[in-house]
LUMGUNU-957577 format. One record per residue (C-alpha): x, z, y. Coordinates in Angstrom, 2 decimals. Layout:
+---------+---------+---------+
!       u !       w !       v !
+---------+---------+---------+
!       X !       Z !       Y !
...
+---------+---------+---------+
***
This chain:
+---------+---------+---------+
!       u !       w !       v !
+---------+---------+---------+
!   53.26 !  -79.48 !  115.28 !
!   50.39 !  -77.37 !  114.37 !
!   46.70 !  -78.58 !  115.00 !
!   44.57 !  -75.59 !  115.50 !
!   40.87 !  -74.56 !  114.27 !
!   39.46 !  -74.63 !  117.44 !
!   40.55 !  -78.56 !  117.45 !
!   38.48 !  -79.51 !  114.47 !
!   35.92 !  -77.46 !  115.70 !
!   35.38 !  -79.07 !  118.89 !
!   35.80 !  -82.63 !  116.99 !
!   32.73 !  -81.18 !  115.13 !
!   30.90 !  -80.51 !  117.74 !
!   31.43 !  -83.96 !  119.40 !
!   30.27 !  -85.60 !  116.41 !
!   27.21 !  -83.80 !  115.95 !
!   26.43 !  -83.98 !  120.06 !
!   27.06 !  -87.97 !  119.68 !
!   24.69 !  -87.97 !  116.65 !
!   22.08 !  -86.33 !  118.63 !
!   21.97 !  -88.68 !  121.39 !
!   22.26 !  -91.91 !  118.86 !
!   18.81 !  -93.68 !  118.92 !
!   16.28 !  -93.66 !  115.49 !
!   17.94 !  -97.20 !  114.72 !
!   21.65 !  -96.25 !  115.07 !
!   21.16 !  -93.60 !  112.60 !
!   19.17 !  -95.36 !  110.15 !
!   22.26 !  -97.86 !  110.40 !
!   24.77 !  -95.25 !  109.80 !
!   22.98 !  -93.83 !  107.17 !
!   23.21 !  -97.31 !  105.48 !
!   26.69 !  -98.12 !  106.04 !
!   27.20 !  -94.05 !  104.15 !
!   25.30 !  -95.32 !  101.34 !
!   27.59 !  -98.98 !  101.12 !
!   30.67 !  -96.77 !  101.40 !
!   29.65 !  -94.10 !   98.06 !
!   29.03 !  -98.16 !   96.58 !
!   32.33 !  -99.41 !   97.54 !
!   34.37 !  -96.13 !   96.68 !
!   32.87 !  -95.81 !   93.15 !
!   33.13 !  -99.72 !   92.71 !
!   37.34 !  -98.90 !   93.36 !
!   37.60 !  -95.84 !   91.23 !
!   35.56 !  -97.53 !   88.42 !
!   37.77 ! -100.93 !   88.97 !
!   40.71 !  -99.41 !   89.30 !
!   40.63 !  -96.89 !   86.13 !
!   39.04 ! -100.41 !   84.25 !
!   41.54 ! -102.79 !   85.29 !
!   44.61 !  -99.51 !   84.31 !
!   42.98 !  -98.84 !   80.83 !
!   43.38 ! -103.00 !   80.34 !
!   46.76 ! -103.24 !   81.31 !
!   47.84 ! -100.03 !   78.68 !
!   45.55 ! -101.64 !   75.81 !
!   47.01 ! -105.07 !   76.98 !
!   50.65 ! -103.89 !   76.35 !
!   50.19 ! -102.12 !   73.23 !
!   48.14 ! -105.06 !   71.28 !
!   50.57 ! -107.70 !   72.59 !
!   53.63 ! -105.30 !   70.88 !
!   51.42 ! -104.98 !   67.65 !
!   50.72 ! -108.72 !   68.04 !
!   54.52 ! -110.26 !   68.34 !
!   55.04 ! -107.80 !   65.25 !
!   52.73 ! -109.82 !   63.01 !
!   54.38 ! -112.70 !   60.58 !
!   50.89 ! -114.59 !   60.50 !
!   48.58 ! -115.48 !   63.36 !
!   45.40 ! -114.17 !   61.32 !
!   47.05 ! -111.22 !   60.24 !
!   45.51 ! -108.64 !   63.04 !
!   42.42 ! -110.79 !   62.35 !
!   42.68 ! -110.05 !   58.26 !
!   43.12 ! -106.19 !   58.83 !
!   39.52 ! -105.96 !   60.50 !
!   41.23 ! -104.01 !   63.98 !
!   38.63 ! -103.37 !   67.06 !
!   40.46 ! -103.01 !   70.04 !
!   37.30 ! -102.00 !   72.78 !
!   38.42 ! -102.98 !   75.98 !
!   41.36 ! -104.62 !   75.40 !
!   40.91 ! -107.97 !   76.95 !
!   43.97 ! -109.14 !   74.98 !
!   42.38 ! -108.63 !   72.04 !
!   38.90 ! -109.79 !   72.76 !
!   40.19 ! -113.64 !   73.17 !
!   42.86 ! -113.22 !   70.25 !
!   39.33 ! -111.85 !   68.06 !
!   37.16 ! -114.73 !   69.36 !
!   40.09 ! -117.42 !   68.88 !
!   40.51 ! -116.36 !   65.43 !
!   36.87 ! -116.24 !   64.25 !
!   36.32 ! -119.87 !   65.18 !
!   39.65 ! -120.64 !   63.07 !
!   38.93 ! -118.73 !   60.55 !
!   35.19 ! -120.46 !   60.23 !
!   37.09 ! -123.72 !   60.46 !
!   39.48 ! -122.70 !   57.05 !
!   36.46 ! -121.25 !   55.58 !
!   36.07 ! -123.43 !   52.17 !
!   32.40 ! -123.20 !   50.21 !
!   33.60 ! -121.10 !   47.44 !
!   35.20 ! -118.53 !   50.37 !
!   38.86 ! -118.73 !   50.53 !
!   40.71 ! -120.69 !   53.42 !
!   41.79 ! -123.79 !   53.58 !
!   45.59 ! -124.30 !   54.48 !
!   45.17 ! -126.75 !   57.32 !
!   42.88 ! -128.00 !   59.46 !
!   42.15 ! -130.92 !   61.32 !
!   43.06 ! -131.11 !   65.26 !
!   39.75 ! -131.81 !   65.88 !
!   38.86 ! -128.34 !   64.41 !
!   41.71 ! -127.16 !   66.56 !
!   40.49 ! -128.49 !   69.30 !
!   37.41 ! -126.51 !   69.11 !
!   39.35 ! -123.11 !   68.75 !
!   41.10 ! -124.06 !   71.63 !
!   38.23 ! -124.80 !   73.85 !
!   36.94 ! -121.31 !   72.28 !
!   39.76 ! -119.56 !   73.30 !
!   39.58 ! -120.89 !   76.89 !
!   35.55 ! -119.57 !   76.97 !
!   36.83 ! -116.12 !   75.98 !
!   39.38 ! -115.96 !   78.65 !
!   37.04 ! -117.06 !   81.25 !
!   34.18 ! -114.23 !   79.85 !
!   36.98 ! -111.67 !   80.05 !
!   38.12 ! -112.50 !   83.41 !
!   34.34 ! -112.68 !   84.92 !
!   33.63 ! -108.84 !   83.02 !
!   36.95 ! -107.99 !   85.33 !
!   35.53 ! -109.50 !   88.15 !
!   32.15 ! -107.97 !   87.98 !
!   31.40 ! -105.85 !   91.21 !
!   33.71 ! -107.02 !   93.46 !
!   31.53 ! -109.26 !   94.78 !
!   29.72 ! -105.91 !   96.07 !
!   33.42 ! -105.09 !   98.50 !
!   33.79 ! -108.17 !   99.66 !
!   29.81 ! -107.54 !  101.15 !
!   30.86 ! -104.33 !  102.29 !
!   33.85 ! -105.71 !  103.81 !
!   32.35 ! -108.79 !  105.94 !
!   28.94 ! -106.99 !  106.51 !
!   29.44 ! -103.78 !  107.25 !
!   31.75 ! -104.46 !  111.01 !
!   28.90 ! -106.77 !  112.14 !
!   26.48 ! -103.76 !  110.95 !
!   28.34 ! -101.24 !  113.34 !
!   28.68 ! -103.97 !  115.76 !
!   24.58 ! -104.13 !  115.71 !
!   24.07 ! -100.61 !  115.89 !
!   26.56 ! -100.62 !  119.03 !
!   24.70 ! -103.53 !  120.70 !
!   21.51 ! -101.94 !  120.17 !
!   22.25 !  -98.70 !  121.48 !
!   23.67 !  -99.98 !  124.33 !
!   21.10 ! -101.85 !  125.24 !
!   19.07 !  -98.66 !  125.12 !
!   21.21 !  -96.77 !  127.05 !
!   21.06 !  -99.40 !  129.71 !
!   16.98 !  -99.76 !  129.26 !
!   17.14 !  -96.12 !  129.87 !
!   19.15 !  -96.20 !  132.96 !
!   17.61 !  -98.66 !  133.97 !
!   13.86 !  -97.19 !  133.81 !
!   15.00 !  -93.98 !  135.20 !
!   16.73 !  -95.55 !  138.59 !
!   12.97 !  -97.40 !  138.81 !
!   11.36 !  -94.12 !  138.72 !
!   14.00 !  -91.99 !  141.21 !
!   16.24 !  -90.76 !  138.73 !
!   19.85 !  -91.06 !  138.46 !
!   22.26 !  -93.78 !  137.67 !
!   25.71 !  -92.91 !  137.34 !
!   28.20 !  -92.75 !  134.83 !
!   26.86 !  -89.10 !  133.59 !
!   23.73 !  -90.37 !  132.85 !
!   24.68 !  -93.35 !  130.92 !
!   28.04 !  -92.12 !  128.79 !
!   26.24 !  -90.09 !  126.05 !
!   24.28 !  -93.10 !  125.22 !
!   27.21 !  -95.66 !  125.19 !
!   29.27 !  -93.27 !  123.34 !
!   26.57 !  -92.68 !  120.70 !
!   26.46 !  -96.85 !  120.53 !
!   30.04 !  -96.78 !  119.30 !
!   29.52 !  -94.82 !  116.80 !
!   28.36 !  -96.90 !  114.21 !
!   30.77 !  -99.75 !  115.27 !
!   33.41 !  -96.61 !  114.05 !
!   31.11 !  -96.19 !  111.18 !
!   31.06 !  -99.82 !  110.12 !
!   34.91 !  -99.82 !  110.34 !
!   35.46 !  -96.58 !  108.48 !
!   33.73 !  -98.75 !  105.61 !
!   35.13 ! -101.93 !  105.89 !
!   38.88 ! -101.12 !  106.30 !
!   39.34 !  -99.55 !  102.99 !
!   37.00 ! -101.79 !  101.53 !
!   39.40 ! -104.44 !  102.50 !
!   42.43 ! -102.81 !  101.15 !
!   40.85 ! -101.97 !   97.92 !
!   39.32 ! -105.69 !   97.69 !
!   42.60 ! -107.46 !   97.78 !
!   44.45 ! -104.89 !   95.47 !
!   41.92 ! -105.72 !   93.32 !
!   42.02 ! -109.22 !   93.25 !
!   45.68 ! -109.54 !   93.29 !
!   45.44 ! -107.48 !   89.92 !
!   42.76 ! -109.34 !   88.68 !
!   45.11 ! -112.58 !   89.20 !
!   47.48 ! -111.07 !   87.34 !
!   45.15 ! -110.42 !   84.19 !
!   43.78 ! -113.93 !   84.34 !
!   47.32 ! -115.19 !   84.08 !
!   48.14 ! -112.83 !   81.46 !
!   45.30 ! -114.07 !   79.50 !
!   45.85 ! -117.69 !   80.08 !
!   49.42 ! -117.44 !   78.50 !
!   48.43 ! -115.18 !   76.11 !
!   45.78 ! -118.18 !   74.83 !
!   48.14 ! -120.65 !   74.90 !
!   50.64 ! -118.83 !   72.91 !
!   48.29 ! -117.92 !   70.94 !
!   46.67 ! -122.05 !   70.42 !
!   50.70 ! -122.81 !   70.34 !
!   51.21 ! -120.52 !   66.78 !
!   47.87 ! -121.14 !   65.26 !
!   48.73 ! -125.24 !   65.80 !
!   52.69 ! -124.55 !   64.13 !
!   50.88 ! -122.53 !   60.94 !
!   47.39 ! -124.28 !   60.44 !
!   47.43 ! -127.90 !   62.01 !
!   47.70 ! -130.51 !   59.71 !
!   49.85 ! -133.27 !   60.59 !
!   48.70 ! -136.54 !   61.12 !
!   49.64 ! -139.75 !   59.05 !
!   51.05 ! -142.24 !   60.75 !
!   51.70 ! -144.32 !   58.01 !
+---------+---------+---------+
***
């Protein structure tokens, strides 16, 4: 089934006719809910291509990393990964247990003491937290465009019907008409922004929880990854305690 040009033509024309009759504060709301949806569209395409780059650098440092017969020996080679967040708490781990092996004359110590362990491990769970807020960063932005902007179109609805009825209701007082005709265009140019307000929020909502659930999935990814990570640096650098 074919839709013709004269269809979307028409559809244009209804739009622009409803736009006409919307009042000065319907359109100055559904210029505003525009403006939050170019926000919450870039926020998905810039999330989305962010949170796909991770994943790829995520895979191929983890290969390179389960390759390695030493803990430190990414670490020892100098490597910058930017923008793998993989990397970034395996780089800050390491630096803190490197500074703890660190001897005055330069070289590394063999061991070190679980209290120095302790130290890279609470510095380990810092740099999973950073990475996981720099991940999270923005979203906070869909989740206002997804709660706010309904009640927005809802507002811009109430108000111009409200109007319309004001309208109505003035011209009846002064002899006018008060039927259905009269009072349509400005009840259909009310619901406009409550379709406005939707046409915002819905995808915001989708792209909000696809977001988080991948987010989820990198925070758990970098909590295992850290306690791997604390699990092989305690095996080749913890020194074992006396008991005797």
């Amino acid at each position: 089934m074919s839709v013709s040009p004269a269809f979307f033509a028409r559809e244009q024309l209804d739009l622009l006719y409803v736009w006409g009759q919307a009042t000065l504060e319907g359109k100055a709301i559904i210029v505003l809910l525009v403006f939050f949806s170019i926000i919450a569209w870039s926020i998905m395409a810039t999330k989305a291509v962010e949170m796909r780059r991770a994943r790829k650098l995520n895979g191929y440092f983890d290969a390179e990393f389960r390759t390695q017969k030493g803990v430190l020996g990414i670490f020892d080679r100098r490597v910058q990964v930017d923008g793998c967040p993989l990397f970034a708490v395996y780089q800050a781990g390491c630096q803190e247990l490197d500074n703890r092996l660190r001897t005055r004359e330069g070289g590394r110590k063999p061991r070190v003491s679980l209290t120095a362990m302790e130290h890279t491990k609470r510095t380990l769970e810092s740099a999973v937290a950073r990475q996981a807020l720099k991940l999270e960063s923005g979203l906070i932005l869909l989740a206002i465009a997804v709660s706010g902007a309904p009640f927005m179109g809802l507002l811009g609805t109430v108000w111009g019907v409200m109007s319309a009825f004001s309208g109505i209701a003035k011209s009846a007082a002064a002899g006018g008409r008060a039927d259905l005709a009269s009072m349509a265009p400005g009840v259909a140019a009310a619901l406009i922004t409550t379709i406005a307000g939707l046409l915002v929020a819905i995808p915001s909502m989708f792209g909000y929880n696809w977001l988080v659930h991948n987010l989820r999935v990198h925070t758990v990814e970098l909590d295992n990854f850290a306690q791997e990570l604390v699990s092989k640096m305690e095996t080749e650098y913890l020194q074992e305690e006396d008991n005797g």
